[in-house]
CHARMM internal coordinates of N, CA and C (Angstrom, degrees):
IC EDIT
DIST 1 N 1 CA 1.4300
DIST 1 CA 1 C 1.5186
ANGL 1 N 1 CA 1 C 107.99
DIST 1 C 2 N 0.9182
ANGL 1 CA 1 C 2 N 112.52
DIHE 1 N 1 CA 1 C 2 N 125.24
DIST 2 N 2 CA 1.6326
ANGL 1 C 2 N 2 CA 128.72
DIHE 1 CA 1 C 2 N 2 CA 179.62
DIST 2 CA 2 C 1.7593
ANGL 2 N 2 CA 2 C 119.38
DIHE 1 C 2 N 2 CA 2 C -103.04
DIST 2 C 3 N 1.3851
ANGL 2 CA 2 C 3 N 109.43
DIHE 2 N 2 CA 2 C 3 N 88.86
DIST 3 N 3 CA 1.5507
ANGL 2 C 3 N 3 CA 112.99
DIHE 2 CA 2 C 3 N 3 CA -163.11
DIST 3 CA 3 C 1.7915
ANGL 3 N 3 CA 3 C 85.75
DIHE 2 C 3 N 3 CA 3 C -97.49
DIST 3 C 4 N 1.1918
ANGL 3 CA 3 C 4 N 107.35
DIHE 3 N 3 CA 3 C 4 N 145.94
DIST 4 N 4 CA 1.7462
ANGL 3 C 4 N 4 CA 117.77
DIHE 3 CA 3 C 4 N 4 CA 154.37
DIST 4 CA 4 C 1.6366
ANGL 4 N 4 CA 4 C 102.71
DIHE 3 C 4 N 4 CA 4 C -105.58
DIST 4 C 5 N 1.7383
ANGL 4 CA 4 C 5 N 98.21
DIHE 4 N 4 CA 4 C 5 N 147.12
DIST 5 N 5 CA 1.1505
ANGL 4 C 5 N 5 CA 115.62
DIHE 4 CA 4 C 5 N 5 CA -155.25
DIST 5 CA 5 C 1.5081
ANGL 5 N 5 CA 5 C 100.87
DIHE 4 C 5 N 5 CA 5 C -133.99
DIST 5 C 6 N 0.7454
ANGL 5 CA 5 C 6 N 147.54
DIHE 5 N 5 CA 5 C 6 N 81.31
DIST 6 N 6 CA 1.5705
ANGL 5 C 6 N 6 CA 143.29
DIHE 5 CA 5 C 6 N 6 CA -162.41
DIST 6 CA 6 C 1.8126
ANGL 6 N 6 CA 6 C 115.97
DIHE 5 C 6 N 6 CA 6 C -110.14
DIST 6 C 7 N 1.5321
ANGL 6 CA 6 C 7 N 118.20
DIHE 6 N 6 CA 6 C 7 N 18.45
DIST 7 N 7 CA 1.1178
ANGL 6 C 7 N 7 CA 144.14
DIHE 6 CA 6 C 7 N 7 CA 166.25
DIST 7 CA 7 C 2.0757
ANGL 7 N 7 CA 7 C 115.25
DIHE 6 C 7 N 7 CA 7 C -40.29
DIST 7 C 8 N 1.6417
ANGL 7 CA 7 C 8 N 104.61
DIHE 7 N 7 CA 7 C 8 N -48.92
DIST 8 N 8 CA 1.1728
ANGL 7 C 8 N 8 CA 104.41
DIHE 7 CA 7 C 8 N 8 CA 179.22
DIST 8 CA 8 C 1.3023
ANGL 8 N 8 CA 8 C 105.73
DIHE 7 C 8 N 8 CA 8 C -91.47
DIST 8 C 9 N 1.6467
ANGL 8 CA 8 C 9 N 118.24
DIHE 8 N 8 CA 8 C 9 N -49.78
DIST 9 N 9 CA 1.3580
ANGL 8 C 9 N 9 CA 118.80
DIHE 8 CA 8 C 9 N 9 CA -174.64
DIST 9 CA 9 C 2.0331
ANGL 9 N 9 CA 9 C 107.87
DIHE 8 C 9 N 9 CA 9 C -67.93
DIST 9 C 10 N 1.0883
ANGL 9 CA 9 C 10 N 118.59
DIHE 9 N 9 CA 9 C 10 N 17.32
DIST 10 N 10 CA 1.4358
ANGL 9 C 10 N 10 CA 102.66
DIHE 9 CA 9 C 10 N 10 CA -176.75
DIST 10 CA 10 C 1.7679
ANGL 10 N 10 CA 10 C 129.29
DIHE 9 C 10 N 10 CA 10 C 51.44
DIST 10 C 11 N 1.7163
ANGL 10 CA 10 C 11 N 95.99
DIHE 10 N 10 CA 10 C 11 N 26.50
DIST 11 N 11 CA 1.4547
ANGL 10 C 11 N 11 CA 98.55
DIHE 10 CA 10 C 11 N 11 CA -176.28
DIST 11 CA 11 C 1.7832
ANGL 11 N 11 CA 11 C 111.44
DIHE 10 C 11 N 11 CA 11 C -86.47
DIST 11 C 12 N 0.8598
ANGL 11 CA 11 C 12 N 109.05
DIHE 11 N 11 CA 11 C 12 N 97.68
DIST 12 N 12 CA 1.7084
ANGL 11 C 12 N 12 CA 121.17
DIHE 11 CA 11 C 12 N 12 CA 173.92
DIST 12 CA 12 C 1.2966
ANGL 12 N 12 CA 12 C 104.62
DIHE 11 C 12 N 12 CA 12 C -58.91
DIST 12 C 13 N 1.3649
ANGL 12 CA 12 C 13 N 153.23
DIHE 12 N 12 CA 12 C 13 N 26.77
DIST 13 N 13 CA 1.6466
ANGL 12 C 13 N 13 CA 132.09
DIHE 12 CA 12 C 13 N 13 CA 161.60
DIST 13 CA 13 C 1.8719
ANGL 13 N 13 CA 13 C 91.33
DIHE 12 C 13 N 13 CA 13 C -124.60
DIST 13 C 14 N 1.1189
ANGL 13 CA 13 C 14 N 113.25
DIHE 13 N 13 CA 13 C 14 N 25.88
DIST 14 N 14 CA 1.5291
ANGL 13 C 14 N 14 CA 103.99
DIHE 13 CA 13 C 14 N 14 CA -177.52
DIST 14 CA 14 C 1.2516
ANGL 14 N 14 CA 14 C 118.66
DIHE 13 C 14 N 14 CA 14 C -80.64
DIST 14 C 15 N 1.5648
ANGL 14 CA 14 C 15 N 121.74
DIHE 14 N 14 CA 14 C 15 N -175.59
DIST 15 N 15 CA 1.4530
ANGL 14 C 15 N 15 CA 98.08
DIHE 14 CA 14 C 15 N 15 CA -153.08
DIST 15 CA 15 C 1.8386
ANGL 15 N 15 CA 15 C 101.93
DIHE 14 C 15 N 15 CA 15 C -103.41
DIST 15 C 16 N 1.3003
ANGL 15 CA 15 C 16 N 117.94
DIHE 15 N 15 CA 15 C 16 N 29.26
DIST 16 N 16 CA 1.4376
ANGL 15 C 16 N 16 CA 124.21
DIHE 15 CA 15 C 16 N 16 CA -160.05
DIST 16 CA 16 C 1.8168
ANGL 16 N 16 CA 16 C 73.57
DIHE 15 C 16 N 16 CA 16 C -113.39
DIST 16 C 17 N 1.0709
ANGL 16 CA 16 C 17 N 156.40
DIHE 16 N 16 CA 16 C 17 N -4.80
DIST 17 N 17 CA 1.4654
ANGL 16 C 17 N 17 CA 155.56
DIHE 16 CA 16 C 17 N 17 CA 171.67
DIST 17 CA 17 C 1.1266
ANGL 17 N 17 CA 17 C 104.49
DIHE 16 C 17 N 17 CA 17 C -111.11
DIST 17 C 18 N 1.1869
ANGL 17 CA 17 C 18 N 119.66
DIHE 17 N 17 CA 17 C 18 N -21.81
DIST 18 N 18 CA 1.5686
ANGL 17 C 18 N 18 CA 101.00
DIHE 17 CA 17 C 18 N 18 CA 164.75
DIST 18 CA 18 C 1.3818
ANGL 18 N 18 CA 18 C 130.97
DIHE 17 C 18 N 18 CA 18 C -92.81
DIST 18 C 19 N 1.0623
ANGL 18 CA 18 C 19 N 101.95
DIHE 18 N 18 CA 18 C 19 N -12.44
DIST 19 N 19 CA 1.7909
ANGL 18 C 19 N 19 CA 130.36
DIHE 18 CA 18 C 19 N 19 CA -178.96
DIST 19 CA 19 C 1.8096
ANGL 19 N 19 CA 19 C 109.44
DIHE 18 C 19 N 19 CA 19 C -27.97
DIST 19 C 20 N 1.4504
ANGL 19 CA 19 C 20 N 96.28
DIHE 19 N 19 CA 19 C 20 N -59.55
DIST 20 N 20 CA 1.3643
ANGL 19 C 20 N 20 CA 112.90
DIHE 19 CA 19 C 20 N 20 CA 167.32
DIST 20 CA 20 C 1.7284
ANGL 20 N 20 CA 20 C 134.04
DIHE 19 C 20 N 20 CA 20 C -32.74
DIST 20 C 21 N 1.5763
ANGL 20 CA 20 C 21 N 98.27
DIHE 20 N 20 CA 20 C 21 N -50.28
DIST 21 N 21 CA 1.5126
ANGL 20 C 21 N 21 CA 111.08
DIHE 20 CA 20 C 21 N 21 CA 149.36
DIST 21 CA 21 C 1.2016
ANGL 21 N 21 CA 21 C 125.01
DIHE 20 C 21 N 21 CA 21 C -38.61
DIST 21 C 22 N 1.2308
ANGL 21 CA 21 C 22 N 102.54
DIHE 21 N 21 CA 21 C 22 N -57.49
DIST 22 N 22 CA 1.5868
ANGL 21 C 22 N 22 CA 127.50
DIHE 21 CA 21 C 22 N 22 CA -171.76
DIST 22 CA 22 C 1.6967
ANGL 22 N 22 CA 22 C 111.79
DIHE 21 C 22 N 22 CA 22 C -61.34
DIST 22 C 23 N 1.2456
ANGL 22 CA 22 C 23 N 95.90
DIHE 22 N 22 CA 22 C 23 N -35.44
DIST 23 N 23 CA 1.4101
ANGL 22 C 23 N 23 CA 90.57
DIHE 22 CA 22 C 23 N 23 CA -179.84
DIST 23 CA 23 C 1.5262
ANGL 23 N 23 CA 23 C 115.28
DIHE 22 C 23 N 23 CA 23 C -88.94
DIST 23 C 24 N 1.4057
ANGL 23 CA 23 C 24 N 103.70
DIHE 23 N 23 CA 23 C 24 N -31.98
DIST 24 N 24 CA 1.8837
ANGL 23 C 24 N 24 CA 108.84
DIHE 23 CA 23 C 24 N 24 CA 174.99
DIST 24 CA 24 C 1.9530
ANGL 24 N 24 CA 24 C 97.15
DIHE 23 C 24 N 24 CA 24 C -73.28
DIST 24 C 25 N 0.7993
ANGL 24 CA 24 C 25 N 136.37
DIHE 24 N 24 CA 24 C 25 N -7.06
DIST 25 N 25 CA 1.4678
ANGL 24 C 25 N 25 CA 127.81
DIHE 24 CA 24 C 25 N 25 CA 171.95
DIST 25 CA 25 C 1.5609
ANGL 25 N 25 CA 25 C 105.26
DIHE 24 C 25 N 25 CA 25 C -90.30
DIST 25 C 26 N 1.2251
ANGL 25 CA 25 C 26 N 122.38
DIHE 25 N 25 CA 25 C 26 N -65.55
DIST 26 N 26 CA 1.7917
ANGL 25 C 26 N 26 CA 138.36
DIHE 25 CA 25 C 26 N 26 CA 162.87
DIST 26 CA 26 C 2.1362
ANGL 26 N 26 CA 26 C 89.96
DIHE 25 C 26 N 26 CA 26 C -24.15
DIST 26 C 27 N 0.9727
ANGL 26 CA 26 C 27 N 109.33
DIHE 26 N 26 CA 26 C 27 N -60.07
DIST 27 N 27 CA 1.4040
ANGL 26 C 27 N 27 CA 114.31
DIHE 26 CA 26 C 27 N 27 CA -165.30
DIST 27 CA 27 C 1.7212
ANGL 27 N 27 CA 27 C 95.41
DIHE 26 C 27 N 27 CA 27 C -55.42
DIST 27 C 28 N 1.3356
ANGL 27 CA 27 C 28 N 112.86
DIHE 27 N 27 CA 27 C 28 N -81.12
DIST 28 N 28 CA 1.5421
ANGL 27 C 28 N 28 CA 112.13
DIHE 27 CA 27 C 28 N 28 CA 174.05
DIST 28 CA 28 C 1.2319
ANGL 28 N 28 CA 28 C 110.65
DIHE 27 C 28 N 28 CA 28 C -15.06
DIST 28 C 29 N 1.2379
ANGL 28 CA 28 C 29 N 122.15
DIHE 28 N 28 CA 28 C 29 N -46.04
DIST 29 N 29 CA 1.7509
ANGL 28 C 29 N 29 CA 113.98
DIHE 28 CA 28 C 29 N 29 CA -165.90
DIST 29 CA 29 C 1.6020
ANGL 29 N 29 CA 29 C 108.54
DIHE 28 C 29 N 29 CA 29 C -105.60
DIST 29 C 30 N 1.0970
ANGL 29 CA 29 C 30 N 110.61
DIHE 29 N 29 CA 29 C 30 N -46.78
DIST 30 N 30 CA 2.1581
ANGL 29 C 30 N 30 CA 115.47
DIHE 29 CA 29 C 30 N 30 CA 164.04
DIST 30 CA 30 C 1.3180
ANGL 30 N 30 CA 30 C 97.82
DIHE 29 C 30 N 30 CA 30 C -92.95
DIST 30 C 31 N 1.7355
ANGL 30 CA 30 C 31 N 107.28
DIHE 30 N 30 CA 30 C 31 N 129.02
DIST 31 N 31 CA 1.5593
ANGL 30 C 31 N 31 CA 104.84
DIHE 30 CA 30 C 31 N 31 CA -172.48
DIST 31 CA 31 C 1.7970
ANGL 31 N 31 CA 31 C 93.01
DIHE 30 C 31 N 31 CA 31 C -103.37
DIST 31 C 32 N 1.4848
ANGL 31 CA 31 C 32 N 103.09
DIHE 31 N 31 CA 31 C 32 N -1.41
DIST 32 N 32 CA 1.7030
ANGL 31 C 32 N 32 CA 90.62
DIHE 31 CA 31 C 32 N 32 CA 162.67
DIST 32 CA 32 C 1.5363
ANGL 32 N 32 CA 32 C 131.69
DIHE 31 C 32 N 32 CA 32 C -66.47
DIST 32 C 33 N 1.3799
ANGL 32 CA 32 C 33 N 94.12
DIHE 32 N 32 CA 32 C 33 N -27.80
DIST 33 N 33 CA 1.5928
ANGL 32 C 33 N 33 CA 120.03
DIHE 32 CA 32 C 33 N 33 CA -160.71
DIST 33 CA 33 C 1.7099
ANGL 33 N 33 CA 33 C 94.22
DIHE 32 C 33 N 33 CA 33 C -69.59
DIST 33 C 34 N 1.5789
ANGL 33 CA 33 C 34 N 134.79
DIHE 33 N 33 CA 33 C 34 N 109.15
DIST 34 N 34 CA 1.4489
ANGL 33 C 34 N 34 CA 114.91
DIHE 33 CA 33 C 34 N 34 CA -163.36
DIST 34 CA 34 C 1.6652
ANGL 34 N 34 CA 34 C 83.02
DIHE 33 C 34 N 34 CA 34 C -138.98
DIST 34 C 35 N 1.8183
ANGL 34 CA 34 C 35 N 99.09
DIHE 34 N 34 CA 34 C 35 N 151.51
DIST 35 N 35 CA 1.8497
ANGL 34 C 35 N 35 CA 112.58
DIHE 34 CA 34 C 35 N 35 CA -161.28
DIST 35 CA 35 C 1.6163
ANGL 35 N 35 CA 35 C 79.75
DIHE 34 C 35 N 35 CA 35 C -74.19
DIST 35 C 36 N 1.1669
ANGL 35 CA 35 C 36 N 137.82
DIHE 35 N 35 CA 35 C 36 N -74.91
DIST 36 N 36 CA 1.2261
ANGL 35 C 36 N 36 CA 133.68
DIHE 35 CA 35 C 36 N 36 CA -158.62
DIST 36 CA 36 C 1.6172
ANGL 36 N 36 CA 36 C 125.77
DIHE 35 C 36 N 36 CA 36 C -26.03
DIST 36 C 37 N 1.3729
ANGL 36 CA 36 C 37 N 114.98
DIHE 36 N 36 CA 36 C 37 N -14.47
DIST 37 N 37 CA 1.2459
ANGL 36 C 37 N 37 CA 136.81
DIHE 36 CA 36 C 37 N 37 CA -151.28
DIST 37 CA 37 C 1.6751
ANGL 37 N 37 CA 37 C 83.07
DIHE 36 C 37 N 37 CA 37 C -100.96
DIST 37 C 38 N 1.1783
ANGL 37 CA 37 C 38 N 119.11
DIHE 37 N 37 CA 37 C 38 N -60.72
DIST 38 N 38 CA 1.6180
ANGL 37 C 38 N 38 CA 120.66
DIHE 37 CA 37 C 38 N 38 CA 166.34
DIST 38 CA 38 C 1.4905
ANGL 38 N 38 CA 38 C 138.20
DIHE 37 C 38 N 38 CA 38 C -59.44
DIST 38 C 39 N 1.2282
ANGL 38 CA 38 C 39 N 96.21
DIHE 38 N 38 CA 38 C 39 N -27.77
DIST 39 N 39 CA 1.8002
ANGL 38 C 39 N 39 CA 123.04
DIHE 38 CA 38 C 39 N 39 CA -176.01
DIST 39 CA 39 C 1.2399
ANGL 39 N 39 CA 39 C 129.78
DIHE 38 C 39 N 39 CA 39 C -86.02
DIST 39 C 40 N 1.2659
ANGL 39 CA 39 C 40 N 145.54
DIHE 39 N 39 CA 39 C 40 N 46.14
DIST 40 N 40 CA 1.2695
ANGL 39 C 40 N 40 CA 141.99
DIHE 39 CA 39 C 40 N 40 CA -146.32
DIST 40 CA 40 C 1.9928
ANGL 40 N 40 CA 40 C 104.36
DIHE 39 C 40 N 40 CA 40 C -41.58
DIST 40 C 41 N 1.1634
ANGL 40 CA 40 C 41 N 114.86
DIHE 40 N 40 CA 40 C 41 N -169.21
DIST 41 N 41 CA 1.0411
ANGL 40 C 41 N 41 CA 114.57
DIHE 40 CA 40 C 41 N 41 CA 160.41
DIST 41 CA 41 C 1.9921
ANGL 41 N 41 CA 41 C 128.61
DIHE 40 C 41 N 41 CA 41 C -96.84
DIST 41 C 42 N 1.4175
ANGL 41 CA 41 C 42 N 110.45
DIHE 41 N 41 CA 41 C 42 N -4.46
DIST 42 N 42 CA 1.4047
ANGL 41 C 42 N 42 CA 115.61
DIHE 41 CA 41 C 42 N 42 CA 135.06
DIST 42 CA 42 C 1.5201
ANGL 42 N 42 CA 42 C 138.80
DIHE 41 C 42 N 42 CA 42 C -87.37
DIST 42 C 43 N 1.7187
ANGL 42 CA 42 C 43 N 99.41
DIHE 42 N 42 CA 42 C 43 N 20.14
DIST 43 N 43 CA 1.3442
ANGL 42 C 43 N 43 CA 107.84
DIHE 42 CA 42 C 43 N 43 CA 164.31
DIST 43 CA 43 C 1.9261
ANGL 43 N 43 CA 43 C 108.65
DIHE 42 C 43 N 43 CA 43 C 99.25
DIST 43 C 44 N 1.0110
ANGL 43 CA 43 C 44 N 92.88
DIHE 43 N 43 CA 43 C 44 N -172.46
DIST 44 N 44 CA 1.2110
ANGL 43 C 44 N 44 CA 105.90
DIHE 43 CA 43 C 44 N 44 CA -179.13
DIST 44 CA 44 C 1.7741
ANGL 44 N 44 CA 44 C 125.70
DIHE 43 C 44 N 44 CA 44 C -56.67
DIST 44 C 45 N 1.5393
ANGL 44 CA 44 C 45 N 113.94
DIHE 44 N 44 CA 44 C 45 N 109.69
DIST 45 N 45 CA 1.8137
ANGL 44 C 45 N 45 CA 96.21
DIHE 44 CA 44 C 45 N 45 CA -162.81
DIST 45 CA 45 C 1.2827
ANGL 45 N 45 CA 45 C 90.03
DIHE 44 C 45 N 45 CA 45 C -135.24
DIST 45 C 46 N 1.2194
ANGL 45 CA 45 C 46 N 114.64
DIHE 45 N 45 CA 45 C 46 N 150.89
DIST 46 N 46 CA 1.4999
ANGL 45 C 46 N 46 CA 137.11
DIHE 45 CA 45 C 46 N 46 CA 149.68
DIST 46 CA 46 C 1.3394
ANGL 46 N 46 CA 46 C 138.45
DIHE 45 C 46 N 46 CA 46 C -148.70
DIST 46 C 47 N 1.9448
ANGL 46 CA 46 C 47 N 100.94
DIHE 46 N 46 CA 46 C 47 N 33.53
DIST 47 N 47 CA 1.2197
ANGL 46 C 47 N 47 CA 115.11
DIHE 46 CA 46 C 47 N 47 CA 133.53
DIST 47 CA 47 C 1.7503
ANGL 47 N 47 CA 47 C 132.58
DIHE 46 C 47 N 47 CA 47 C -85.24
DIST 47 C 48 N 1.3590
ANGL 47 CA 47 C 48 N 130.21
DIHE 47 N 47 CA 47 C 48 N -141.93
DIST 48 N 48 CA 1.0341
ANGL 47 C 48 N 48 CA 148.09
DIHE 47 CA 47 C 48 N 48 CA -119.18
DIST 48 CA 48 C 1.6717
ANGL 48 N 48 CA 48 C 88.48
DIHE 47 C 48 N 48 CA 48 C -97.93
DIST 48 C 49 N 1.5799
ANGL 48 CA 48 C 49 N 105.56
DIHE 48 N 48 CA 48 C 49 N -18.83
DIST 49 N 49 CA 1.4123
ANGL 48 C 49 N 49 CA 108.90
DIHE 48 CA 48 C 49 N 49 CA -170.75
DIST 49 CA 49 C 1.3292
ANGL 49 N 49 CA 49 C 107.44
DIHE 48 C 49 N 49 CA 49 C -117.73
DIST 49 C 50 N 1.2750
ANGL 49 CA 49 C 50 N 125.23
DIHE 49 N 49 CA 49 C 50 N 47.02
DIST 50 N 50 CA 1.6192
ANGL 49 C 50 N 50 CA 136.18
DIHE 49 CA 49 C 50 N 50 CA -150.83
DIST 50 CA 50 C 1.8909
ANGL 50 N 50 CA 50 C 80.13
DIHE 49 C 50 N 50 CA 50 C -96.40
DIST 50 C 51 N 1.5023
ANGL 50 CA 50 C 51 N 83.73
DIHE 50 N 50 CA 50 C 51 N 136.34
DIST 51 N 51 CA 2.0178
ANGL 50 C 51 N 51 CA 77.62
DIHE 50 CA 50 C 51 N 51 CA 164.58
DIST 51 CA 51 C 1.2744
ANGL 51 N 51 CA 51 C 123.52
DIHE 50 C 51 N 51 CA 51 C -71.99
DIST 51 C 52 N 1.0551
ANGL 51 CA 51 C 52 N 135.98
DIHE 51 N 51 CA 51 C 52 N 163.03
DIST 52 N 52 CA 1.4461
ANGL 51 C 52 N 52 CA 138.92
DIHE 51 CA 51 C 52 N 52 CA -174.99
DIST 52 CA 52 C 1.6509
ANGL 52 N 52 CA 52 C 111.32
DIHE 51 C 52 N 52 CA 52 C -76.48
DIST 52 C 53 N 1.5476
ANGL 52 CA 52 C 53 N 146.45
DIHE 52 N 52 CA 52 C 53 N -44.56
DIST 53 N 53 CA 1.2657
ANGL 52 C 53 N 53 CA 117.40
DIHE 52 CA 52 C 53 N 53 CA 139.04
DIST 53 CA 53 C 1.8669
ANGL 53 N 53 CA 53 C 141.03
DIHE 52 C 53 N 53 CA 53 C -42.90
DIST 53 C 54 N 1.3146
ANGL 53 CA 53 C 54 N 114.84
DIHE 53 N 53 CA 53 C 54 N -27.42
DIST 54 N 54 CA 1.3970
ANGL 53 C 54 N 54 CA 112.39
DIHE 53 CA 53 C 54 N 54 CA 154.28
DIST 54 CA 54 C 1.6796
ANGL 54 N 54 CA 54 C 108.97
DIHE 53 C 54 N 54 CA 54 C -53.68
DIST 54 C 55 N 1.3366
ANGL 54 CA 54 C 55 N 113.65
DIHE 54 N 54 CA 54 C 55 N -61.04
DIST 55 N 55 CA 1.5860
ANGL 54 C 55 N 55 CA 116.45
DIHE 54 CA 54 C 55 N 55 CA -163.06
DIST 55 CA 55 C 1.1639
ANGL 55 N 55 CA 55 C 99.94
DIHE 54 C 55 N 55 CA 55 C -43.09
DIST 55 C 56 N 1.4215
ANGL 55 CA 55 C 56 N 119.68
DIHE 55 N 55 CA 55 C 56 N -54.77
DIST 56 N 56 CA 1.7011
ANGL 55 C 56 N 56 CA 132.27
DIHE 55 CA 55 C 56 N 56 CA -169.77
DIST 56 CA 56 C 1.0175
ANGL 56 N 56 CA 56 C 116.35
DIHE 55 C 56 N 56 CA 56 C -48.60
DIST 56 C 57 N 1.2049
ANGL 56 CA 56 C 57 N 122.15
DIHE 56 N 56 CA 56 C 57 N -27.53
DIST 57 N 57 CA 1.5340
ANGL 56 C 57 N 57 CA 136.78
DIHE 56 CA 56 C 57 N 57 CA -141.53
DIST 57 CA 57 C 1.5729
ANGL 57 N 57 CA 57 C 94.07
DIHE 56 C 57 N 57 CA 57 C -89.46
DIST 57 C 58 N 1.5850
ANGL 57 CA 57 C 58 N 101.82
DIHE 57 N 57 CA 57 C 58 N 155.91
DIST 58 N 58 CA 1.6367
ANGL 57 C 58 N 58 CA 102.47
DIHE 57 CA 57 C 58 N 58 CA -169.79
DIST 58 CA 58 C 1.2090
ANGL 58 N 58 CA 58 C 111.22
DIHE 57 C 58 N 58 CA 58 C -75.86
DIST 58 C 59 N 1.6397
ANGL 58 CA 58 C 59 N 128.03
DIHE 58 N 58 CA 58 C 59 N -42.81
DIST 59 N 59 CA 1.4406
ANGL 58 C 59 N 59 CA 139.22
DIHE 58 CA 58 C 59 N 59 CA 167.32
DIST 59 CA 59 C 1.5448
ANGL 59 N 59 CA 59 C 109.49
DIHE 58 C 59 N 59 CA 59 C -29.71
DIST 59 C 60 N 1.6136
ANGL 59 CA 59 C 60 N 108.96
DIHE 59 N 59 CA 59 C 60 N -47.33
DIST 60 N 60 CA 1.3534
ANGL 59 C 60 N 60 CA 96.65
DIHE 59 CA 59 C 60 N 60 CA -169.82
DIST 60 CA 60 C 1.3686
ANGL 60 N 60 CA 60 C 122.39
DIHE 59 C 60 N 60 CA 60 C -85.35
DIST 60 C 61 N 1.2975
ANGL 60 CA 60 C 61 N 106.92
DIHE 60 N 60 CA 60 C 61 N -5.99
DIST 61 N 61 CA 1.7724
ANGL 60 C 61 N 61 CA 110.17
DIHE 60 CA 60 C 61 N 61 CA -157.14
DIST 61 CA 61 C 1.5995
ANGL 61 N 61 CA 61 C 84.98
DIHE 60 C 61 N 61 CA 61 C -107.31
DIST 61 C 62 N 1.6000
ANGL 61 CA 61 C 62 N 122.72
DIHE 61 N 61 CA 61 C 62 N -3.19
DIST 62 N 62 CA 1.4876
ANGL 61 C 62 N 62 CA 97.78
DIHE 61 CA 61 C 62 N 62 CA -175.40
DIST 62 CA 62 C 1.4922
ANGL 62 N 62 CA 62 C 81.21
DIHE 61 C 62 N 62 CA 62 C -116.53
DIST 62 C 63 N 1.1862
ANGL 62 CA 62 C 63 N 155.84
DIHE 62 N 62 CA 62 C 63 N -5.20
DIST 63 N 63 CA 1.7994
ANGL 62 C 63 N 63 CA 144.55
DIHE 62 CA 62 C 63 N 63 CA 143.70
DIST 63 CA 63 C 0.9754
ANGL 63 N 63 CA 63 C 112.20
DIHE 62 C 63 N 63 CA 63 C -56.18
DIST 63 C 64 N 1.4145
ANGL 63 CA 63 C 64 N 142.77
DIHE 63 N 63 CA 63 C 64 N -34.27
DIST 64 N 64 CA 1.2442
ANGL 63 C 64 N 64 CA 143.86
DIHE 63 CA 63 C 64 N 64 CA -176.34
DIST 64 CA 64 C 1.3266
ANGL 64 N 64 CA 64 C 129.63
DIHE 63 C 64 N 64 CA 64 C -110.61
DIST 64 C 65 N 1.3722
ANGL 64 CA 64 C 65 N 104.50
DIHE 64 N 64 CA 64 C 65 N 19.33
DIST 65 N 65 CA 1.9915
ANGL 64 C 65 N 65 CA 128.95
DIHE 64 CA 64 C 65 N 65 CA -173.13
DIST 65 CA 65 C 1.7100
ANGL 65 N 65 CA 65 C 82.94
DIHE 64 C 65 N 65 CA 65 C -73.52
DIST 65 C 66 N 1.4518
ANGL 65 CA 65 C 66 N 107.04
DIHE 65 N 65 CA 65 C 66 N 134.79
DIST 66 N 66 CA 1.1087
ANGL 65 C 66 N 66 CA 124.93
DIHE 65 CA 65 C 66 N 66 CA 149.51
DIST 66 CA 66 C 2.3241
ANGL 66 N 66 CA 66 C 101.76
DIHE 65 C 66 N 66 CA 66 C 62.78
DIST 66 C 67 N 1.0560
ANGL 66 CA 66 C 67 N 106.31
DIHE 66 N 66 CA 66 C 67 N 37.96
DIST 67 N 67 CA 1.6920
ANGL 66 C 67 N 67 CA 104.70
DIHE 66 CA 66 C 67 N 67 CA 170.93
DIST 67 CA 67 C 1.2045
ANGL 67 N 67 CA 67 C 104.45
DIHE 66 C 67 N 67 CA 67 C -138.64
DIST 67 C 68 N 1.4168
ANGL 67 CA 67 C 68 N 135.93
DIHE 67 N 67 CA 67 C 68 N 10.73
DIST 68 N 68 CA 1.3433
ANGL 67 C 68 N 68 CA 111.06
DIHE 67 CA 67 C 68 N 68 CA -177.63
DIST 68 CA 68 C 1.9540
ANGL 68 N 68 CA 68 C 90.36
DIHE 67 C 68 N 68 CA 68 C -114.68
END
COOR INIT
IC SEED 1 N 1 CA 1 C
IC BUILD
């Protein structure tokens, strides 16, 4: 699996911003799979206040392997 990670370099089209897509498409087809579950209610995070299904999530644990 080949994730882009653009966290240090400041690359904004990486795939930890697109994730979101990913999950409203995943949803269309698993009607378990729900955005809210990713989305806090200040929106979209993947800092310090990341929800705990994002954290889990494979996208995040393979963008954030080995940087914290």
């Amino acid at each position: 699996m080949l994730v882009i990670y653009g966290g240090i370099s400041r690359y904004s089209g990486d795939d930890i911003n697109k994730f979101l897509w990913m999950v409203r498409i995943g949803g269309g087809v698993y009607p378990h799979i729900k955005e809210e579950d990713y989305v806090s209610q200040y929106g979209y995070r993947v800092d310090s206040a990341v929800l705990p299904s994002m954290k889990n999530s494979l996208m995040y644990r393979l963008s954030y392997y080995r940087t914290w």
